[in-house]
N, C-alpha and C positions, 0 to 999 in steps of 0.2 A: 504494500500500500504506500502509496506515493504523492502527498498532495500537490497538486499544480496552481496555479495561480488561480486567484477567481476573477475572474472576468467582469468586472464591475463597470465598465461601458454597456455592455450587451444587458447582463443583468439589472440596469437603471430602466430600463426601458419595460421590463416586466413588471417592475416596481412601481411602473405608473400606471400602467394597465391597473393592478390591483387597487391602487388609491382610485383612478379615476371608475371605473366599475362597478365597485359597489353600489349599488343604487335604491335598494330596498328592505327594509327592516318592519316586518309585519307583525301587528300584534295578535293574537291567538288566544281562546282560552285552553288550547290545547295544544302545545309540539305536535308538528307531520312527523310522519316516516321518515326515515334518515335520507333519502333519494331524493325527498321534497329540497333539501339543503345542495347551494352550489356554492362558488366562491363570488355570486356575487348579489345574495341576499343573507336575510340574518329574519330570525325571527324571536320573539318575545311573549312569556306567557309565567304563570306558574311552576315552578320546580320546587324539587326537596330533595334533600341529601344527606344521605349518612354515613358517618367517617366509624371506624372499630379501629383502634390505635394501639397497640400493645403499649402493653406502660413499661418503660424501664428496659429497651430489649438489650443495649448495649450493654449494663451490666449483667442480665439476663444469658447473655453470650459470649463474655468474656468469659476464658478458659474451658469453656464448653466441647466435649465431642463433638466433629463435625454432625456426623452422622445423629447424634442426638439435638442438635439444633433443626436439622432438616424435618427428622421427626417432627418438634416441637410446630415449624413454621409452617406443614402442610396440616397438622389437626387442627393449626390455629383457621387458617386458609379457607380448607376446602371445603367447610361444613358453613361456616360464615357466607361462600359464596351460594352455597345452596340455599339458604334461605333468603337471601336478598334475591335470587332469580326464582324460586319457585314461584309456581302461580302466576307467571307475570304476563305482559303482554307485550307482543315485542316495542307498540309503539309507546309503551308506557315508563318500558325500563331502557334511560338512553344510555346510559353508559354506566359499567361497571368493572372496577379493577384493582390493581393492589400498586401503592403507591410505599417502598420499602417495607416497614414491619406494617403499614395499614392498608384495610383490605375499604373498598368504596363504590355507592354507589349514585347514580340521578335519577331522578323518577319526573315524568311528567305527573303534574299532583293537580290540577284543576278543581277535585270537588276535596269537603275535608274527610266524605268518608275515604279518600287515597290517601291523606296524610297521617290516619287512623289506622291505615294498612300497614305503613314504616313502621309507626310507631307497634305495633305490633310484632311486626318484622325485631325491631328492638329489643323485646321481653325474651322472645323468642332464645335470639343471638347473647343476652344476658344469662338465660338458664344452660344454654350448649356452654357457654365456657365456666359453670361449675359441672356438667358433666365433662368434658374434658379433663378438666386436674383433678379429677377423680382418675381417671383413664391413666393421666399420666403417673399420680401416686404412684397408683397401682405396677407401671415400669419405672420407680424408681428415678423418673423424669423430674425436673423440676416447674411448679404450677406458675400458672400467668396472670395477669390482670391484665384489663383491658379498658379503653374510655370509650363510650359510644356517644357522640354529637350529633345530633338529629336540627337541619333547620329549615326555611323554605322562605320565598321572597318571589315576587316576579325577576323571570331573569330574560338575559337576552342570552342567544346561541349564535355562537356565525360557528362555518365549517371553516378552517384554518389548515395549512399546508401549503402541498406544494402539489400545482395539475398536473395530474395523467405523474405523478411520479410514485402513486400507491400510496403516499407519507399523510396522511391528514386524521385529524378528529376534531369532534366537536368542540368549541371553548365557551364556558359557560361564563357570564360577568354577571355578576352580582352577589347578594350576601350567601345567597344558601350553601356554594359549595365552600367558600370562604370561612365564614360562620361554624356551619357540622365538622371543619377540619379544627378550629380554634378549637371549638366545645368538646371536642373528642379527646384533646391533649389536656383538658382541664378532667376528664372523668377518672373515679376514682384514684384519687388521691387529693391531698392537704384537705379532706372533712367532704369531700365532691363525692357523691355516689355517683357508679359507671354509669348511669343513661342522663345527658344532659340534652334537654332541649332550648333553642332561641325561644326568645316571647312571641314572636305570630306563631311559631309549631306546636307549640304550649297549648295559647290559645285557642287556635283549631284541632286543635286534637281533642281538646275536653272536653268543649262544645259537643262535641261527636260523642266521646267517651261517654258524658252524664245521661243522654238516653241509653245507655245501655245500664252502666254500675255506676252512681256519684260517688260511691264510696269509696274510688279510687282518689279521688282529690285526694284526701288527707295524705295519700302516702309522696307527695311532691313538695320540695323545697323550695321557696324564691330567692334569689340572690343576686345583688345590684353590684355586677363588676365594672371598674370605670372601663377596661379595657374591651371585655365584649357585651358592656351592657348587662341589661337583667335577661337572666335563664332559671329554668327550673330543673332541680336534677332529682333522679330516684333512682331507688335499687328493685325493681319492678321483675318477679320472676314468672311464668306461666306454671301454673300450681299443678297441673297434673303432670306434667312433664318434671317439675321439681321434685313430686314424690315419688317418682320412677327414679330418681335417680337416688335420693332419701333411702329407699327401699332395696336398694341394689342391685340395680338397672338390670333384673332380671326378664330377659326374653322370651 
């Protein structure tokens, strides 16, 4: 491999095509299909995102078995990604991926019973990683925590790259991917229980939440940070899947 010069006469000239180009930015209450995006629109609507962050992984990983970190990284992985894709729709769920030790994803979230879904999704992903460091005890592995930041905002999307060179994805601007990454390194740990939501994901979620059980309220904390603002955080587990695991995850 051998780099050559870059050619930044020839390349100034594509670089105006892209500024001059662009020319539309539509508002939606729904994200299209991924094909509906070119390089020379952008569209804006509803999104919500959720970050799962292992806490601590550097010391976590220092002096660790290779082989027992791999372990460690795909129990964390591949079950976290299962449940943020199940059930979904394709044009619902626009991108999902793992961003070093954190695993993530965007949901087109239009109505709140979708942000009631995450949030779900959430509880879910909180009880899989106490069955987990069960799993792991069990090989003598060492256990993890995790922060889950949940948030949601109108956003805008443009598709970003480079044409016809296969290299692109979507970029999403505004708070909610921004936001559920912050909120996700504040979860569990300094007094923070792992599921931390922003104040609109809060908000619509409860709303949703109180027809079903109000009695969830109580179990949410508020807290006015100057840095991300006020969020509400809990340790929220799904009850029959926690006593399956309580009980000895017997099959």
């Amino acid at each position: 491999m051998k780099f050559t010069d870059y050619d930044y006469k020839d390349r100034k000239k594509k670089v105006e095509e892209i500024l001059d180009n662009t020319d539309a930015v539509n508002e939606v209450q729904k994200f299209p299909k991924d094909e509906d995006f070119t390089y020379t629109n952008g569209y804006k609507a509803w999104a919500s995102a959720i970050f799962v962050d292992l806490r601590d992984s550097t010391t976590l990983f220092t002096g660790k078995d290779d082989v027992e970190i791999s372990k460690l990284i795909r129990g964390f992985t591949s079950e976290i990604i299962e449940i943020l894709k199940k059930d979904t729709d394709k044009e619902d769920l626009k991108e999902i991926g793992i961003r070093g030790d954190c695993v993530y994803a965007v949901y087109s979230t239009p109505l709140q019973s979708d942000i009631h879904d995450i949030a779900n999704r959430a509880f879910h992903i909180n009880t899989y990683i106490k069955m987990l460091n069960k799993l792991l005890f069990d090989r003598k592995l060492p256990s993890i925590k995790a922060g889950i930041g949940l948030a949601t905002s109108k956003t805008l999307a443009v598709k970003a790259g480079r044409k016809h060179s296969g290299i692109n994805n979507l970029v999403w601007i505004g708070k909610s991917v921004a936001t559920a990454a912050k909120l996700s390194d504040l979860g569990n740990k300094d007094g923070i229980n792992p599921i931390v939501m922003s104040s609109t994901f809060y908000s619509n979620y409860i709303k949703k939440q109180n027809e079903e059980d109000p009695t969830i309220e109580k179990w949410w904390i508020k807290v006015s940070d100057s840095t991300c603002g006020t969020f509400w955080h809990a340790n929220i587990v799904k009850t029959k899947f926690n006593s399956w695991i309580e009980e000895g995850m017997v099959i």
